[in-house]
GUDOFI-957991 format. One record per atom (N, C-alpha, C): residue number from 1; residue in one letter; atom name; y, z, x. Coordinates in steps of 0.2 Angstrom, whole numbers, plus 2048, in hexadecimal, padded with zeros to 3 digits. Example, Ala and Ser with C-alpha at 12.3 -4.5 7.8 and 13.67 -1.06 7.14 Angstrom:
 num residu atome  c2  c3  c1
   1      A     N 7E4 827 842
   1      A    CA 7EA 827 83E
   1      A     C 7F0 827 842
   2      S     N 7F5 823 840
   2      S    CA 7FB 824 844
   2      S     C 800 827 840
//
This chain:
 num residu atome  c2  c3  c1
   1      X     N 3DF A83 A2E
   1      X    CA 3DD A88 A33
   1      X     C 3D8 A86 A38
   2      X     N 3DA A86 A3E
   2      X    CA 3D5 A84 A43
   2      X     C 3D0 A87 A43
   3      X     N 3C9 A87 A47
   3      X    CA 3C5 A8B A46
   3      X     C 3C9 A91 A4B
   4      X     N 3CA A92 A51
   4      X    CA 3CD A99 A56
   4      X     C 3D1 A9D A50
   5      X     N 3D4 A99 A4B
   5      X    CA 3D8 A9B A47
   5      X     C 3D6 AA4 A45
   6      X     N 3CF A9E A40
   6      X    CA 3CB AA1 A3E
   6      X     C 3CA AA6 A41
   7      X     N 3C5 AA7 A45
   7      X    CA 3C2 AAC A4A
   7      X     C 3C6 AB0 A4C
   8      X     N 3CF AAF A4D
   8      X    CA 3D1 AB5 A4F
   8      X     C 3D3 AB8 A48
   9      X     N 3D4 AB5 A42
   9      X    CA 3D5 AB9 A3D
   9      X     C 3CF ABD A3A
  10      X     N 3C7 ABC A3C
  10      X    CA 3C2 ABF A3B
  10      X     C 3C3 AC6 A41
  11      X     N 3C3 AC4 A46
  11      X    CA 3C4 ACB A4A
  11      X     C 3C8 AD0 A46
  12      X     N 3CE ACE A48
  12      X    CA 3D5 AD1 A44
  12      X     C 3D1 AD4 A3E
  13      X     N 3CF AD0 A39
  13      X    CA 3CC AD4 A33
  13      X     C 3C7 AD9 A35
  14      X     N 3C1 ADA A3A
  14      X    CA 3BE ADD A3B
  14      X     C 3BE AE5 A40
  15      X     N 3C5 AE2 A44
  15      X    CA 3C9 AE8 A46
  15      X     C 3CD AEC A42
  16      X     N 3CF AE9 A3B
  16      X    CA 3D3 AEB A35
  16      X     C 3CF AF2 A32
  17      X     N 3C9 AEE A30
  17      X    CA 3C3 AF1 A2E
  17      X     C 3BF AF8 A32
  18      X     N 3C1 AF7 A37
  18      X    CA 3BF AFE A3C
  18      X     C 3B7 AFC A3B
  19      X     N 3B5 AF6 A3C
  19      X    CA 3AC AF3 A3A
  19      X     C 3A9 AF7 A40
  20      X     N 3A3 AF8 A42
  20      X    CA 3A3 AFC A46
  20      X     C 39C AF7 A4B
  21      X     N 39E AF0 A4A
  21      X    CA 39C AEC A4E
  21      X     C 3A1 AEB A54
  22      X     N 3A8 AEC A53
  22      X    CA 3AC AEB A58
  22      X     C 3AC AF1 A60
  23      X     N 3A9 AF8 A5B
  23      X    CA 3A7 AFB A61
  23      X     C 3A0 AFA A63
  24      X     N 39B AF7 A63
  24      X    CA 396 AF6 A63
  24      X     C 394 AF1 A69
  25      X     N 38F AF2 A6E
  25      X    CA 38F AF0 A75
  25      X     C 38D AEA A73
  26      X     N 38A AE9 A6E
  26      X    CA 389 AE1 A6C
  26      X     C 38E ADD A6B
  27      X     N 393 AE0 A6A
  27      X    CA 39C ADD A67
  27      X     C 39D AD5 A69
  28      X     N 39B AD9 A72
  28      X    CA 39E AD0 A77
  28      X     C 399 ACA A73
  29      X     N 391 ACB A70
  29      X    CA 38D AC6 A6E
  29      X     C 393 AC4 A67
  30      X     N 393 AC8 A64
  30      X    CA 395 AC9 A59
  30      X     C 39C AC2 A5C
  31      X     N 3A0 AC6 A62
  31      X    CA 3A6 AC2 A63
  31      X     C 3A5 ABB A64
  32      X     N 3A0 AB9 A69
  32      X    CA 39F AB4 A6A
  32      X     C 39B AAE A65
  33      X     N 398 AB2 A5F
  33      X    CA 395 AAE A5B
  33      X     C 39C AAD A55
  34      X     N 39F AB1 A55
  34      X    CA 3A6 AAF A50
  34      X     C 3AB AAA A52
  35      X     N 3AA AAB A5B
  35      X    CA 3AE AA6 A5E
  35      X     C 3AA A9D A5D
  36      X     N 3A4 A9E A5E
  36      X    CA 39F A98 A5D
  36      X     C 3A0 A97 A54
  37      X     N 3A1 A9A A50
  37      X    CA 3A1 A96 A48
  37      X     C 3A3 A9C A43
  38      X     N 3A9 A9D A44
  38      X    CA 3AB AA3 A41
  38      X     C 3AB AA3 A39
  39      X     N 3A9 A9D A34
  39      X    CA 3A9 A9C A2F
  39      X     C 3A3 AA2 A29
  40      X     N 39F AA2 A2D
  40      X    CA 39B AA8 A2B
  40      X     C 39D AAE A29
  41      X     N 3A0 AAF A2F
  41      X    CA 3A3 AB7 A2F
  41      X     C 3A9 AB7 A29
  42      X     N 3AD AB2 A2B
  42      X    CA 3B4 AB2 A24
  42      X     C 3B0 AB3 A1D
  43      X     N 3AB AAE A1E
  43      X    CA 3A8 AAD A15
  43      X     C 3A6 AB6 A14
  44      X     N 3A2 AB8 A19
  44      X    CA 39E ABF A19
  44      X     C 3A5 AC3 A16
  45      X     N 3AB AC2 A1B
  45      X    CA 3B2 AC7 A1A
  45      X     C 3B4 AC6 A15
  46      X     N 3B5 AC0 A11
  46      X    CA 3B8 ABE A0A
  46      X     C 3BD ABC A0C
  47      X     N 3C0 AB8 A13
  47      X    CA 3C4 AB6 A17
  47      X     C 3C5 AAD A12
  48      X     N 3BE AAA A11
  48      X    CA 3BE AA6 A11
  48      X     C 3B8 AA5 A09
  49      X     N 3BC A9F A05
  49      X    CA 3B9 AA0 9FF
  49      X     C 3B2 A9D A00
  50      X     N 3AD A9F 9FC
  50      X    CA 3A6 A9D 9FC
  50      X     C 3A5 A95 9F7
  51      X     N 3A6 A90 9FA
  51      X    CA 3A1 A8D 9F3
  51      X     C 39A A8D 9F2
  52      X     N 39C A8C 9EA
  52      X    CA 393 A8B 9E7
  52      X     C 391 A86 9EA
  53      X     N 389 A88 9EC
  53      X    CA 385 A82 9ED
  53      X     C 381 A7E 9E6
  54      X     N 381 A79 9E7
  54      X    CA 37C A74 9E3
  54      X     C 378 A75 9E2
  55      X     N 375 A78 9DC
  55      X    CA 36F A7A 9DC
  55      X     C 36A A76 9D4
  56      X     N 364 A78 9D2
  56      X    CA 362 A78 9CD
  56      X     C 363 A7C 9CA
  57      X     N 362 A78 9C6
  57      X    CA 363 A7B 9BD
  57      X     C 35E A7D 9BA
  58      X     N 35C A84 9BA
  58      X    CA 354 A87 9B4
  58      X     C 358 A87 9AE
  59      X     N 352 A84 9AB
  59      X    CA 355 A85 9A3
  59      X     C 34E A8A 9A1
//
């Protein structure tokens, strides 16, 4: 999946959603930043799966 790919299935989901950032005068920013690296928003949607990061181990 390309990234555009992406980004229009983030919108689509968040039009889906009735999110109420789509009516929001800040939309053209929200839209712009989804079109720059839409991977955030997917992960946020559950669009796209999370991995775990590497981390330490408390014992």
């Amino acid at each position: 999946m390309t990234a555009a790919d992406l980004a229009q299935a983030v919108v689509h989901e968040l039009q889906r959603r009735a999110d109420p950032a789509t009516r929001s005068p800040s939309w053209p920013g929200v839209l712009a930043a989804i079109n720059t690296d839409p991977r955030p928003f997917a992960r946020a949607l559950g669009l796209l799966a999370v991995t775990p990061r590497a981390g330490r181990t408390v014992h």
